[in-house]
PASEBA-1860 file (N, C-alpha, C; in nm, 3 decimals):
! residues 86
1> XXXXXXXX> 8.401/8.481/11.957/8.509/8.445/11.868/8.526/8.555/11.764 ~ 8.623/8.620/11.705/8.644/8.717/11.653/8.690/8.660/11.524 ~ 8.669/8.742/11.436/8.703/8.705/11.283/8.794/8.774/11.260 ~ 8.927/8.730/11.175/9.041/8.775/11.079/8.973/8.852/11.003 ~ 9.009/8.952/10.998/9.017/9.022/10.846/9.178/9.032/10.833 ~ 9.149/9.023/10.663/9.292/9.012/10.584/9.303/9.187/10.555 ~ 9.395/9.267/10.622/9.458/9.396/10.590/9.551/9.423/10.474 ~ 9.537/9.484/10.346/9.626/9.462/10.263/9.675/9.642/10.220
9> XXXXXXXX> 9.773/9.629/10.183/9.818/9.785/10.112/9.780/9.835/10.007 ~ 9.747/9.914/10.004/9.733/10.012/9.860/9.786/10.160/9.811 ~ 9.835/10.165/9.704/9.858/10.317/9.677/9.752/10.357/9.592 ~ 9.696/10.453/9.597/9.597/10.553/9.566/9.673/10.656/9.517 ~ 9.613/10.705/9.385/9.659/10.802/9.301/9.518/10.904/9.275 ~ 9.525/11.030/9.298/9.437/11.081/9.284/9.443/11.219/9.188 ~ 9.403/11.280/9.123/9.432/11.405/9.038/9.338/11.517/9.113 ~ 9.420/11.638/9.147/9.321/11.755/9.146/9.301/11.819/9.032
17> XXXXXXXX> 9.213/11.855/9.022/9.174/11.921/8.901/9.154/12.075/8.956 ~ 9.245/12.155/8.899/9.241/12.303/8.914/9.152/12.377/8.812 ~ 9.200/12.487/8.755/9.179/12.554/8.621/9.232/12.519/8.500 ~ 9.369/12.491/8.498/9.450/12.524/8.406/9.522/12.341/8.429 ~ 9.559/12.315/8.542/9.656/12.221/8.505/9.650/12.100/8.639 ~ 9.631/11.977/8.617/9.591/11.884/8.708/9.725/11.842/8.763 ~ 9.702/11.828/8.893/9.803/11.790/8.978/9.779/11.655/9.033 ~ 9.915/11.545/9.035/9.848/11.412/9.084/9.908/11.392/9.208
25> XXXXXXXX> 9.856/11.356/9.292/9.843/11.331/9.438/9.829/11.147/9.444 ~ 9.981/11.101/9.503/9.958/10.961/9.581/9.980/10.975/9.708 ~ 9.916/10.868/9.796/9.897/10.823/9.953/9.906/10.681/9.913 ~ 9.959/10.640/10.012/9.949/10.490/10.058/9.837/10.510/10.197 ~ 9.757/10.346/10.171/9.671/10.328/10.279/9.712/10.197/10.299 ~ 9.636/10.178/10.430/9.606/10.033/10.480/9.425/10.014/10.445 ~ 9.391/9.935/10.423/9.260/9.913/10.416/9.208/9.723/10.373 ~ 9.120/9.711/10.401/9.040/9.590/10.389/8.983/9.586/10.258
33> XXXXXXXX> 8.955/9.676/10.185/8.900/9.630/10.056/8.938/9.772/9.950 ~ 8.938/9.779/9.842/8.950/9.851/9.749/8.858/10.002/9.771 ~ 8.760/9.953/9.790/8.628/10.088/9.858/8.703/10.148/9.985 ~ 8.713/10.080/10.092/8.796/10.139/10.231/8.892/10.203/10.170 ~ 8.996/10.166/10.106/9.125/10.223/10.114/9.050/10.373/10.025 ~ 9.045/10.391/9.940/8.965/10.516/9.818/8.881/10.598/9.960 ~ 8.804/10.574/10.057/8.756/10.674/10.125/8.871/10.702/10.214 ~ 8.962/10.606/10.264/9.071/10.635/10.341/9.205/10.735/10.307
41> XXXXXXXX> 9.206/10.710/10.154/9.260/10.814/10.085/9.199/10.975/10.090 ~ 9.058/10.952/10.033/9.003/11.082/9.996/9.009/11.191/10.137 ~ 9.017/11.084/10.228/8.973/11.150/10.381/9.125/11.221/10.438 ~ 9.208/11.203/10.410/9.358/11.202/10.419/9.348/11.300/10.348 ~ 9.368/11.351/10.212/9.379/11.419/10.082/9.339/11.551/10.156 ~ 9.193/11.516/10.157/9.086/11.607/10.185/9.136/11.674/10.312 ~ 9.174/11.672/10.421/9.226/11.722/10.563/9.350/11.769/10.550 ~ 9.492/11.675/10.482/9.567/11.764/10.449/9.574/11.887/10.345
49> XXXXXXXX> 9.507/11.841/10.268/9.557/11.966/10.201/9.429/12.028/10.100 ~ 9.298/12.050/10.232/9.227/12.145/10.202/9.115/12.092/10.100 ~ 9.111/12.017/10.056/9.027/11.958/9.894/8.934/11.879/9.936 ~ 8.785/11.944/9.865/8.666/11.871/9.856/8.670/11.704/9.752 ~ 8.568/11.650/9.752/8.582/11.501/9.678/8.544/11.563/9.534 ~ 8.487/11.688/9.527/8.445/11.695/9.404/8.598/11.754/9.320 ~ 8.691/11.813/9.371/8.824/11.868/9.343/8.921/11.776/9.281 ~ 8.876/11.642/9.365/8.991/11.512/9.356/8.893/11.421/9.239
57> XXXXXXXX> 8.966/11.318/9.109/8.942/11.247/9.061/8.994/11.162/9.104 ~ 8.969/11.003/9.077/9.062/10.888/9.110/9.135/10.822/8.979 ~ 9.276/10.792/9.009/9.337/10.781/8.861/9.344/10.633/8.875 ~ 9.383/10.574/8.968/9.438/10.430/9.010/9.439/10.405/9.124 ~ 9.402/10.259/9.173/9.408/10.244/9.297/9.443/10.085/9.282 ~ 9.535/10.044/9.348/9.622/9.934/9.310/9.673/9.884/9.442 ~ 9.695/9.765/9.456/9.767/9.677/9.583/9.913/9.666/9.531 ~ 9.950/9.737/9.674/10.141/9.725/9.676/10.148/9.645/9.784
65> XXXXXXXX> 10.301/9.604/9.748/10.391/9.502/9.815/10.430/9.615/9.944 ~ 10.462/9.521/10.075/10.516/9.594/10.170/10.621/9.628/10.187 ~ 10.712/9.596/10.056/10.867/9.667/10.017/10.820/9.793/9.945 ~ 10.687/9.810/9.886/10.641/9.916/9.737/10.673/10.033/9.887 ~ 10.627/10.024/10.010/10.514/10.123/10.093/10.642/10.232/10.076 ~ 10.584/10.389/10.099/10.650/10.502/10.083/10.652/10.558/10.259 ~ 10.549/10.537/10.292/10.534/10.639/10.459/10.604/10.526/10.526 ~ 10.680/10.554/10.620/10.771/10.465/10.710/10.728/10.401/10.808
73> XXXXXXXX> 10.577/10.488/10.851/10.513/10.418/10.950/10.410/10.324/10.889 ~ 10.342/10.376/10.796/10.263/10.215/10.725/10.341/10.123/10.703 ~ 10.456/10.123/10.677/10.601/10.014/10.667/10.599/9.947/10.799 ~ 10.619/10.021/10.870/10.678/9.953/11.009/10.508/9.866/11.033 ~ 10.435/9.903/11.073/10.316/9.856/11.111/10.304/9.790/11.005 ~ 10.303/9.763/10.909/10.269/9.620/10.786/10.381/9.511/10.753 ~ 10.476/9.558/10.880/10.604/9.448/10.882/10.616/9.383/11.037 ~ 10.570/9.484/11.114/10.587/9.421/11.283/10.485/9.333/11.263
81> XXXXXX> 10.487/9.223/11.347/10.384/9.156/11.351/10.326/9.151/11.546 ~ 10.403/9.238/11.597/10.389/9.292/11.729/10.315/9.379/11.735 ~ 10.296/9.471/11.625/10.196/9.557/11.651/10.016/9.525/11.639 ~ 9.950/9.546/11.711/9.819/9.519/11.727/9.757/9.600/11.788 ~ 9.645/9.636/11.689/9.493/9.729/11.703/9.401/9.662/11.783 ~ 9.368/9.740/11.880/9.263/9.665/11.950/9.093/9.741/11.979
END
């Protein structure tokens, strides 16, 4: 018998910290808990665009509505209810 987990959204705000002047970086995730989504972010961050965890601070990390979502495909997949991970 398999257990539900409840999948919820989040946007993640993160700051790089340069020399001179901090740059803030948001992603939207999907994740199961507040901890998941923050490594799901950092891991994203970190691959696109080059940056260690020690580079990135965390500013906010907050649950959005599935009208808030920005990427079109976390939209679509947090609105189909056809779509399924297996």
């Amino acid at each position: 018998m398999a257990k539900e987990v409840q999948v919820k959204n989040y946007r993640v705000v993160l700051l790089k910290k340069p020399l001179h002047t901090k740059v803030k970086i948001e992603t939207d995730v999907r994740a199961t808990s507040k901890d998941n989504a923050l490594e799901k972010a950092l891991s994203i961050i970190g691959s696109k665009h080059r940056l260690t965890r020690q580079q990135l601070s965390v500013k906010v990390i907050k649950e959005i509505d599935v009208v808030d979502i920005k990427n079109p495909i976390l939209s679509e997949i947090a609105t189909n209810d056809e779509v399924k991970i297996h």
